[in-house]
N, C-alpha and C positions, 0 to 999 in steps of 0.2 A: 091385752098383751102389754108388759111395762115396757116401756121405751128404752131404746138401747141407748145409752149418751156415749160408749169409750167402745171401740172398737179392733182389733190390732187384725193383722194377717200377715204370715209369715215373715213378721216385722225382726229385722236383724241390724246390728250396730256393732261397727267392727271399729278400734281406733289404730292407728299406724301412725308412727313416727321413727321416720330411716328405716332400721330391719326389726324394730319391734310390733310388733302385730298381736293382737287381743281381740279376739271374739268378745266380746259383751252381751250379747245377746243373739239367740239363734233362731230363727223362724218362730217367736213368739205366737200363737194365736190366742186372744181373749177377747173379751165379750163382758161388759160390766154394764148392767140395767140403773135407772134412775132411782135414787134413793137404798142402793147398796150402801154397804158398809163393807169393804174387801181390804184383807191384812197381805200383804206381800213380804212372807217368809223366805229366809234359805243364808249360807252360811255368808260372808264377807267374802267381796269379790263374783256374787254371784248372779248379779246383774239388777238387783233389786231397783236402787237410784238411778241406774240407767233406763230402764224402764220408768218408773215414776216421771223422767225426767224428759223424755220423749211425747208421756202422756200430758200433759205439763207447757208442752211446746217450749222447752227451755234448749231442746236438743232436736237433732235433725234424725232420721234413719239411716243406714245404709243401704237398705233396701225392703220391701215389704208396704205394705200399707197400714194408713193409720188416718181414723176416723173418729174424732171429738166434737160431740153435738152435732153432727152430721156435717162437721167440715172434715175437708180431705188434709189435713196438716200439711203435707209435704207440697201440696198448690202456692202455699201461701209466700212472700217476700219475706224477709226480714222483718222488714217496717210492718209489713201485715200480721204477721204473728205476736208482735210485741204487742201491741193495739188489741187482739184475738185474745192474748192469754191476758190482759189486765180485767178484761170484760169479762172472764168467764172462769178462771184460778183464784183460788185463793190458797197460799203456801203457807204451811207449818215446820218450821225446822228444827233441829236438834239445838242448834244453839244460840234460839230464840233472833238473832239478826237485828236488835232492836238500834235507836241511833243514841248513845249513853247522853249527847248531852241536849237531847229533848224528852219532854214532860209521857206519859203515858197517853194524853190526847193529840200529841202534835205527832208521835210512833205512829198511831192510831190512822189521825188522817191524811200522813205521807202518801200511800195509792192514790186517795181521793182525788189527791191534786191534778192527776192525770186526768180526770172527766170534764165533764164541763159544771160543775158545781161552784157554787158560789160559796164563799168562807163561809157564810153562818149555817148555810146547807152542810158542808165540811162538816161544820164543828156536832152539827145536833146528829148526823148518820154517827160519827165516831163517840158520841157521847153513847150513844143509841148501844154501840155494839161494846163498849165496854161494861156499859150497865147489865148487857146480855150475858157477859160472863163471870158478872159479881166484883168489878171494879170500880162502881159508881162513883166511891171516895177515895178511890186511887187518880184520878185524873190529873191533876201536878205533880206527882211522884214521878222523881227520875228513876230510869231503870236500878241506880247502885243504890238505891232508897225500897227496892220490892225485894220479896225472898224471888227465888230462883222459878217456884210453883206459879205466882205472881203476875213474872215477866213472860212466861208460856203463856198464860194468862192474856195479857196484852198482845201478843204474836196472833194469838188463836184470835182475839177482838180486830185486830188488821187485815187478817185475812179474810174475815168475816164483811168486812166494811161495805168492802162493794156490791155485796149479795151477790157472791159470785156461784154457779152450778155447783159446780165440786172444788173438793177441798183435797188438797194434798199432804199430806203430812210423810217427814222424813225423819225416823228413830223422836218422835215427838215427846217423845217420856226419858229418851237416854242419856238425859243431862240429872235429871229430876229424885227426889229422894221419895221413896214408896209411899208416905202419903201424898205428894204434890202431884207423882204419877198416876194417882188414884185420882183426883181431885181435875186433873185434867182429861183422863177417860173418861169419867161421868159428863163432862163439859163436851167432849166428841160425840158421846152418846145422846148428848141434849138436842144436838146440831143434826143429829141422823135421825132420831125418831122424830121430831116436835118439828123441825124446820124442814125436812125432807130434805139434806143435804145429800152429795152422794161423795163416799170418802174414801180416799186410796191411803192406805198405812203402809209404811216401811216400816216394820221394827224384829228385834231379834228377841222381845221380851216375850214370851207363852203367856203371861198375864194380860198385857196388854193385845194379845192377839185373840186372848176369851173374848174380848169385847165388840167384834167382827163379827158382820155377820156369816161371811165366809172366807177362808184362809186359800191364798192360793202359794206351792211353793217353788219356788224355783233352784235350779240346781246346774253350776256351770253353763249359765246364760238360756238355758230352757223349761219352759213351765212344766212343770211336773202333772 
């Protein structure tokens, strides 16, 4: 039986401010096994990054449960959750997040610094995981010295860094021009077949959702 790692139940997230209120999500129930590859479809505004962002422990529920690697999220403090998702997330974003006025290895081994690793430990995991994505001789390149395909490139090598379980990614291609978006799917794909990674995708591209192993869609804050 493959292991279940991301768990939801009737997990809902509602946000209020004064008299505006927004359901985000609505008794969500999912279920994501170890070494999936799962595309999180559906139109804007429909709860996609709220969801990611839950599983993720970036965000809290409003109610419902939620179970990641067999922790209960919602147990956790602050402080413990931070600590929880650095050990165990690794983030893909749309628009790369890199720091413009450091090198493609110092981008790299920003997380790292959070462990207990020592610099030349730092420096060889983050040489490691750029070499992994075909960066080898980009390692002094600042981010406004790579093409756009490049610096996803280096995003997807930080997130990788700390060998973390799953990988999240958010419209990971929606900056990107159809070959870089190409070039960085094959690189998702490397990371889920070869490394057993297990990967959540937010995207609204049909192309980029072929490459999932299964789509799930949502629709006005509930899985379809």
């Amino acid at each position: 039986m493959t292991e279940t790692v991301i768990e939801t139940q009737q997990l809902s997230k509602e946000f209020v401010r004064d008299d505006f209120h927004v359901v985000a999500l609505k008794e969500v129930d999912l279920t994501v096994h170890r070494g999936e590859f799962v595309a999180l479809m559906g139109p804007s505004g429909s709860g996609k990054s709220t969801l990611l962002h839950l599983i993720a422990a970036m965000d809290r529920p409003t109610d419902g449960k939620i179970f990641v690697l067999g922790q209960d999220l919602r147990s956790l403090s602050d402080r413990e959750m931070a600590h929880w998702r650095n050990q165990h997330i690794g983030f893909i974003f749309q628009s790369f997040n890199l720091i413009p006025v450091m090198t493609a290895l110092e981008n790299v081994e920003l997380p790292l610094k959070l462990t207990n690793l020592k610099k030349r430990e730092r420096v060889e995991h983050a040489t490691t995981a750029l070499n992994l994505v075909g960066l080898g001789d980009r390692l002094s390149h600042l981010p406004r010295q790579l093409s756009g395909g490049q610096e996803q490139r280096v995003a997807i090598a930080r997130a990788i860094a700390t060998d973390p379980t799953i990988l999240v990614a958010d419209e990971p291609t929606g900056d990107l021009d159809k070959v870089s978006a190409e070039e960085v799917l094959n690189l998702m794909d490397r990371l889920n077949r070869e490394l057993n990674k297990t990967i959540l995708m937010v995207t609204h591209d049909p192309r980029a959702a072929e490459r999932a192993r299964s789509v799930r869609h949502l629709e006005k804050g509930e899985l379809a």
